[in-house]
N, C-alpha and C positions, 0 to 999 in steps of 0.2 A: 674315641676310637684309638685301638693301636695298631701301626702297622696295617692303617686302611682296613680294620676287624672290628665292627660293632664289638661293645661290652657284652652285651649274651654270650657270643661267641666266645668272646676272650675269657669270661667268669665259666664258662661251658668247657673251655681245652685245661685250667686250672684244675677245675674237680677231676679234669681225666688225669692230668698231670700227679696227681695225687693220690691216686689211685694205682697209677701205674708205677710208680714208685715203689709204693705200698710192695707190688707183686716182684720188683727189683730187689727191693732188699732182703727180700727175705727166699728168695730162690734162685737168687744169682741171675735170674732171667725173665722176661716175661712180660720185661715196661714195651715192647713194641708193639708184641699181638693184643695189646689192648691200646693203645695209645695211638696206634698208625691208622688202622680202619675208622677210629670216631673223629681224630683231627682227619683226615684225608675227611669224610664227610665235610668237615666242620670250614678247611682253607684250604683243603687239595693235598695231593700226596708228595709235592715236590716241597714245600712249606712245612709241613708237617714233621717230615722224614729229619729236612735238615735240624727243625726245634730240635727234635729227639736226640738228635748226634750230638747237637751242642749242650743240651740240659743234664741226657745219660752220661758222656764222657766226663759231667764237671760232677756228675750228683753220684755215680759210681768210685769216685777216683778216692773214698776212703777205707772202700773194701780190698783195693790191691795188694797192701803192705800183708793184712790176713792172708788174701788167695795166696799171694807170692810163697811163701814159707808154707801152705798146706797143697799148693795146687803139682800135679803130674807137671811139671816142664817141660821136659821133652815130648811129651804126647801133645800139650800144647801148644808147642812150636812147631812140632811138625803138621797139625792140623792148621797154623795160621798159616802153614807156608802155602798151601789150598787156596784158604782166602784171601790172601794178597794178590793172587791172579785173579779171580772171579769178584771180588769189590767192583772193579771198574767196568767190566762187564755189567754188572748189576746198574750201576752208577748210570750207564749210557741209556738202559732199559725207563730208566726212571725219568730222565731228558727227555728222551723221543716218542716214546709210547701215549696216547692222547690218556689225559687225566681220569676218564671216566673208564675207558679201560681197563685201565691200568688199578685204580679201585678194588674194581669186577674180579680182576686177578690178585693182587690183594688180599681180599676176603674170602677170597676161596681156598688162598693157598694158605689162609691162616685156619678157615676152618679144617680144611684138612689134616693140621699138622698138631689142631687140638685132637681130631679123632684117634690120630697117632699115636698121640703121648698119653693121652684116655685109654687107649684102648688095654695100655699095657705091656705091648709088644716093644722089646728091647733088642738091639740086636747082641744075641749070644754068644759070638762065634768070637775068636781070638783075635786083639788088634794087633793089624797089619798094616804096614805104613803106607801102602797103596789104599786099603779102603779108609783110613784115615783121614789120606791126601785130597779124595772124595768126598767123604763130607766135609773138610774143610771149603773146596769148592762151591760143595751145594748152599754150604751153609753164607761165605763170602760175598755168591748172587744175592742172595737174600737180603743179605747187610744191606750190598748197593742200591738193591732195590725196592726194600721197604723197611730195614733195619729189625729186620724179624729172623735172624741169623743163628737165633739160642737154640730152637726147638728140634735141629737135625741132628744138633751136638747131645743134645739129651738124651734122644734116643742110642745112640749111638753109647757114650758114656756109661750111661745107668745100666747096661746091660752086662757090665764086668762088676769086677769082685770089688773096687772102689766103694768106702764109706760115704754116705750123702755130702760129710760136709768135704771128700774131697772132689764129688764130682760138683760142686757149690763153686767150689775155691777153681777149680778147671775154667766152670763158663766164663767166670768173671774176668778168669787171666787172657779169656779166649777173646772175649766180648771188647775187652780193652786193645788188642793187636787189632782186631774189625772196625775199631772206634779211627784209630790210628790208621788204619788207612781208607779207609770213608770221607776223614776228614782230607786227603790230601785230594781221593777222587770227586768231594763236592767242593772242595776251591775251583781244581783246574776245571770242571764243568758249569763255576759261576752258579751254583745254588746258595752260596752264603752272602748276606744283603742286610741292611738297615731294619730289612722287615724281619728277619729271622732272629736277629740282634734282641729287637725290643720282645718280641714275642719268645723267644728264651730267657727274658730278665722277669717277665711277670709269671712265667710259667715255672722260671728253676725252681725258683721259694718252695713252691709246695711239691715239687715232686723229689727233692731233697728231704723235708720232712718225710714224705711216704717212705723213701727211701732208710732210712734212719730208723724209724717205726719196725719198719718190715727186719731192718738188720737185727733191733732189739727179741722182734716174736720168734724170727729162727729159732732161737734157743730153748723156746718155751710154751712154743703151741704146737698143735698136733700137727705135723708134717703130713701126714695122708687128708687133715682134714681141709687144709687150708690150699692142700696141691688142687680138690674138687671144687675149691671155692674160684681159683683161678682159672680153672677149666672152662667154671660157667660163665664167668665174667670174662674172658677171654671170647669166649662160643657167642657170649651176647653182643660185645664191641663189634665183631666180625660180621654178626647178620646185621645189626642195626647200621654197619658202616656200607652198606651193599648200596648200589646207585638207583633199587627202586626206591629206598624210603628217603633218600634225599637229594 
């Protein structure tokens, strides 16, 4: 056992971890709506949430030096300044709200936010640092409360004149200010522990390799095809993470 986790479980959050990686590296986004709904399953959403912050922040941290130099800046700063209020908001949500709940919402707000980014609907209109400041918000909650923070900025993003690898290079730069302060909202809320420790030690390995993988396909597989492939596997994490099936 680690961190009081039968092996099933632990070889079970591995193959997600790897998988979700996979979906990180090569989209800049995408390891939570698959990674948070099967481990929340798997050890709850408060256990879970934190592996992700500690794996993502270590397993992301060689895509920054690229984002930095391709990513918008100030549009990215001024969207983390959103999230730096709404992190701990979210953070609290994720403390007090009872686990099975909190799931339920979860998986819903992930399916949802597939249907969104599925759907194709971008938003068109011209950025303005007010509705920027907003999804950085919306997006910020989300971090704190299930680390699923990408999918508002996507929308949001991809709807301007922006080349893929710079709105790629945005999430990343964006996801790293979310990481950064996540991490300081789950210190002082006491969600970091011995258990999270070990189960971010057998879980980095492989969601770094996903990680690493997915940053090599960027360059050289089909973008539209491999976006439906995270859709579904996204869409599937989400219902199979729902509290009827487990």
């Amino acid at each position: 056992m680690i961190a009081g986790q039968p092996w099933p479980t632990v070889a079970f959050l591995i193959a997600v971890a790897l998988i979700a990686g996979l979906a990180r590296g090569f989209s800049g986004f995408g390891a939570a709506l698959i990674f948070i709904p099967l481990g929340s399953a798997a050890v709850g959403p408060a256990l879970a949430s934190a592996v992700l912050l500690v794996i993502d922040g270590i397993g992301a941290a060689p895509m920054l030096p690229l984002a930095w130099r391709e990513a918008d800046r100030r549009a990215v700063f001024i969207m983390s300044a959103g999230a730096v209020v709404a992190v701990p908001v979210g953070t609290m949500a994720l403390t007090w709200i009872d686990p099975s709940t909190l799931r339920w919402g979860i998986c819903l707000a992930i399916l949802a936010l597939v249907v969104l980014l599925a759907s194709g609907w971008r938003y068109a209109g011209k950025p303005i640092t007010a509705v920027t400041v907003g999804v950085g918000m919306v997006s910020g909650f989300l971090t704190g409360a299930a680390q699923i923070g990408g999918a508002p900025a996507v929308a949001y993003w991809l709807g301007g004149a922006a080349p893929p690898h710079n709105v790629r290079a945005n999430l990343v730069l964006l996801l790293a200010c979310s990481t950064l302060y996540a991490v300081i909202a789950y210190a002082v809320s006491g969600l970091f522990g011995w258990g999270v420790a070990a189960m971010a030690l057998v879980t980095g390995p492989a969601f770094l390799a996903g990680t690493m993988l997915g940053t090599r396909m960027f360059g050289w597989a089909s973008p539209e095809a491999f976006r439906r492939i995270c859709y579904a596997l996204i869409a599937l994490a989400a219902i199979l993470g729902l509290p009827i099936f487990c």
